[in-house]
C-alpha positions in Angstrom: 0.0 0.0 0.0 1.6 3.2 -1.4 0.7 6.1 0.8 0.8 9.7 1.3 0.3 12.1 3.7 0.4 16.0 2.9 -1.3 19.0 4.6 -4.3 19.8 2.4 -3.3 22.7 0.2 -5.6 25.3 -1.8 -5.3 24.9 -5.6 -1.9 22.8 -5.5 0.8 22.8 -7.8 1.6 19.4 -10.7 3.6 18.2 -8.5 0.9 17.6 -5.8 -1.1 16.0 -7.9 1.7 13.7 -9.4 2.1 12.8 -5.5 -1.4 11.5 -5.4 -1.3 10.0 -8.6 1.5 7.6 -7.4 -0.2 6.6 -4.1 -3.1 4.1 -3.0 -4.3 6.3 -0.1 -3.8 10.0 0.4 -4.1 10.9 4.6 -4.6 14.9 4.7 -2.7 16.1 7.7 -5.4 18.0 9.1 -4.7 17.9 12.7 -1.4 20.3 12.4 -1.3 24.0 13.2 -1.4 26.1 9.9 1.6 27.9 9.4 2.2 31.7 8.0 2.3 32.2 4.7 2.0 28.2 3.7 0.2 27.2 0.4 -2.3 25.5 2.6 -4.4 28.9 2.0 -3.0 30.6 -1.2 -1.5 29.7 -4.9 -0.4 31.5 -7.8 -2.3 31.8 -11.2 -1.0 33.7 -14.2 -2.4 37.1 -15.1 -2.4 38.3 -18.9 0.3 40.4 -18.6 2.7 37.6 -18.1 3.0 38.1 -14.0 1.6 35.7 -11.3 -1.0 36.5 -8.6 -1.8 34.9 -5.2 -5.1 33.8 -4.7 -5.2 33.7 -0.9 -8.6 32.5 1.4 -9.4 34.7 3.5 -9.5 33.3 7.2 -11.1 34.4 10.4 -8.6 35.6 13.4 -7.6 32.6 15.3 -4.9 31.1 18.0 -1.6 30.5 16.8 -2.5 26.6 18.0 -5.5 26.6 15.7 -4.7 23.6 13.1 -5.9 23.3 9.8 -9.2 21.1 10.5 -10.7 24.1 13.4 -9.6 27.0 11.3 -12.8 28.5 9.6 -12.2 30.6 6.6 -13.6 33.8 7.0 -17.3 35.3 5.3 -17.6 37.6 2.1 -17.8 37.5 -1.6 -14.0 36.1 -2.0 -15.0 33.1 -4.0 -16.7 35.2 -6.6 -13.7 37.6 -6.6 -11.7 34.6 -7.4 -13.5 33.2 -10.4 -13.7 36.5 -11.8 -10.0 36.9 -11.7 -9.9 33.4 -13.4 -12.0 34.3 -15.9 -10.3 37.8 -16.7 -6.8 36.4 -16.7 -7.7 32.9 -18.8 -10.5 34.4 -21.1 -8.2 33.2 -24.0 -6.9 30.3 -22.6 -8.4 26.9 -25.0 -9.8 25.0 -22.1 -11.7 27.9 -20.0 -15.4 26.8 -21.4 -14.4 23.5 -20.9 -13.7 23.8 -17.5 -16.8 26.8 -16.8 -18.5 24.0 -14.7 -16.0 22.7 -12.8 -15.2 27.0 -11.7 -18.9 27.9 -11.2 -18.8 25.5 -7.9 -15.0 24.8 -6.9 -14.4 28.6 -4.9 -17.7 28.5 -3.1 -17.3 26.5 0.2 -20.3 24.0 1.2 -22.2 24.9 4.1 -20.4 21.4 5.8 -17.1 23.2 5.2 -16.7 25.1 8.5 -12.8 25.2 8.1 -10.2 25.0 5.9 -9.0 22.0 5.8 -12.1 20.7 5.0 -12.7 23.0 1.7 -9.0 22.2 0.6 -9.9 18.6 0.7 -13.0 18.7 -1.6 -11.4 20.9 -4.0 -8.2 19.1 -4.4 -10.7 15.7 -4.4 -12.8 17.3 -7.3 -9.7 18.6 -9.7 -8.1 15.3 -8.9 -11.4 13.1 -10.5 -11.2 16.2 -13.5 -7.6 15.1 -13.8 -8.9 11.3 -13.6 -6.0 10.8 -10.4 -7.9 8.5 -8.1 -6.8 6.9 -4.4 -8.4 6.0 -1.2 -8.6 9.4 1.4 -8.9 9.2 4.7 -8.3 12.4 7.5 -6.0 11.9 9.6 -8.1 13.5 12.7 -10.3 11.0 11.9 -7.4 8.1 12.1 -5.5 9.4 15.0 -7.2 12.2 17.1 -3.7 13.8 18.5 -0.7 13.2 17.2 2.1 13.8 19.3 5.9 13.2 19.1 8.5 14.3 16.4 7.5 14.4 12.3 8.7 10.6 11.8 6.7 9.6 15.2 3.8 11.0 13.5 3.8 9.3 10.4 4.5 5.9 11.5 1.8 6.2 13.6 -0.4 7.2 10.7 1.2 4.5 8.3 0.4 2.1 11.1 -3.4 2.6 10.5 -3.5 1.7 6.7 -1.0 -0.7 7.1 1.5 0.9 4.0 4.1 -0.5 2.8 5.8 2.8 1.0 5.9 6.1 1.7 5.9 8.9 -0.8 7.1 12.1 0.3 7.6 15.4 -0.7 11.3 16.6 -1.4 11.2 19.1 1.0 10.5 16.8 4.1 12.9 14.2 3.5 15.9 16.8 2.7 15.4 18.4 6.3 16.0 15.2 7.4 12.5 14.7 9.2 13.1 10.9 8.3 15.3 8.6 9.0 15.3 5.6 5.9 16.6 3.0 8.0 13.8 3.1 10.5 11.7 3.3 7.8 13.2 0.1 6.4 13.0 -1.8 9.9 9.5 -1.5 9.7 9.3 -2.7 6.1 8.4 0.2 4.7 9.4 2.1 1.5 10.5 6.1 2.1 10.9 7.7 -1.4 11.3 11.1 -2.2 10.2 13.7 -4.7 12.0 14.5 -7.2 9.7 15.8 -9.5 11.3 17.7 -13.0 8.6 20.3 -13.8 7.5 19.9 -17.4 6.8 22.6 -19.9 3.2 23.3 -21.5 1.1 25.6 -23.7 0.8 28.0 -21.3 -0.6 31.7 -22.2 2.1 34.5 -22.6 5.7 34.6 -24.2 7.4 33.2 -21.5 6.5 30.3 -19.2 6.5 30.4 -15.7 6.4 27.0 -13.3 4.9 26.4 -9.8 1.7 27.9 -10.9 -1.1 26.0 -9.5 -3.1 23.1 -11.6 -5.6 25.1 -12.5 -3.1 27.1 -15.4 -2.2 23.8 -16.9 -5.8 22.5 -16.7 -7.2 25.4 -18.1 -4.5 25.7 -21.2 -4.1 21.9 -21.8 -7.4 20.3 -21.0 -7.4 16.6 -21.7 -3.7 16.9 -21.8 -3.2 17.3 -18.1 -2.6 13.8 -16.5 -0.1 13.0 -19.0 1.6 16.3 -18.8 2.3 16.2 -15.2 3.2 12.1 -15.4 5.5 13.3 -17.7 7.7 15.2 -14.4 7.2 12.4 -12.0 10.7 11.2 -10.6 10.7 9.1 -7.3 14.0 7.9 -5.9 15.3 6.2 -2.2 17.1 8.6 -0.2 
């Protein structure tokens, strides 16, 4: 069993999604504290003059302790302000009308969405079926109510509850050295890393700009999408 476990991000990048893509079950961290200026509430999209804008969810005031699955994002017309930026910015990309019904509902949070977490998780779940990347979710508040201990502590207690027998991790995490392979190993268990090579695409503008969030390369290259971000996937032992 081939598992991840990320922090649920708004509108992730390729590589996020080629993450899922290579994984049976995907565990959203949402028992951690969100951390300033994280991508778990803001991504770039690319504006018609070449540049790149955050998109950032607005969130009400809360403890510094708050994690992702008690924070509530905050009221207003935001989603509506996003769309329209979408639809200014992409009115020329070839996949926009394609895609109109899929961006009339993703921004507007569901009245069972009382917190972030919890609106991150449906809209990564609903571009990941437009992608046609599917795996088994489960949250991990729901698998272990408090995790305690140090990063590795927590995911092995995590991994414990699936059972896995590899997990995938961002490049990030395993370069800080928040895991140690041969305890991974011990327990029979697979740690590889990201490596992922960011592939080029019809994107709109002269020049292209990567680490955008899906939505650019879904909205340029349509059908094209999976295949384009399988094209960047690179997994390798540390």
């Amino acid at each position: 069993m081939r598992v991840a476990i990320t922090q649920p991000n708004f509108l992730p990048w390729l590589g996020y999604f080629d993450l899922l893509d290579q994984v049976d079950v995907w565990i959203s961290l949402d028992n951690v504290q969100r951390s300033k200026q994280s991508f778990s509430a803001r991504n770039r999209v690319k504006l018609k003059s070449g540049a790149s804008k955050w998109l950032s969810v607005p969130l009400q005031k809360c403890a510094l302790e708050t994690t992702l699955a008690q924070q509530p994002l905050a009221a207003g017309d935001w989603p509506t302000r996003f769309l329209q930026t979408i639809r200014d910015n992409y009115r020329e990309a070839p996949y926009l009308e394609h895609a109109s019904t899929l961006l009339e509902t993703l921004f507007v949070p569901r009245e069972e969405e009382g917190s972030l977490s919890r609106y991150n998780e449906r809209i990564i779940q609903t571009i990941s079926r437009q992608l046609g990347v599917s795996y088994e979710f489960h949250r991990a508040s729901e698998l272990v109510e408090e995790l305690t201990g140090t990063p590795q502590e927590k995911v092995f207690r995590l991994l414990e509850t699936v059972p896995a027998t590899a997990f995938l991790n961002f490049q990030r995490g395993v370069e800080m050295g928040l895991y140690n392979a041969s305890e991974f190993s011990a327990r029979k268990i697979t740690l590889l890393k990201h490596d992922y090579q960011h592939p080029e695409y019809g994107q709109l503008g002269r020049d292209f700009v990567p680490y955008l969030s899906v939505l650019d390369l879904l909205l340029n290259e349509g059908p094209q999408a999976l295949a384009i971000i399988r094209s960047g996937s690179k997994w390798v032992a540390p």
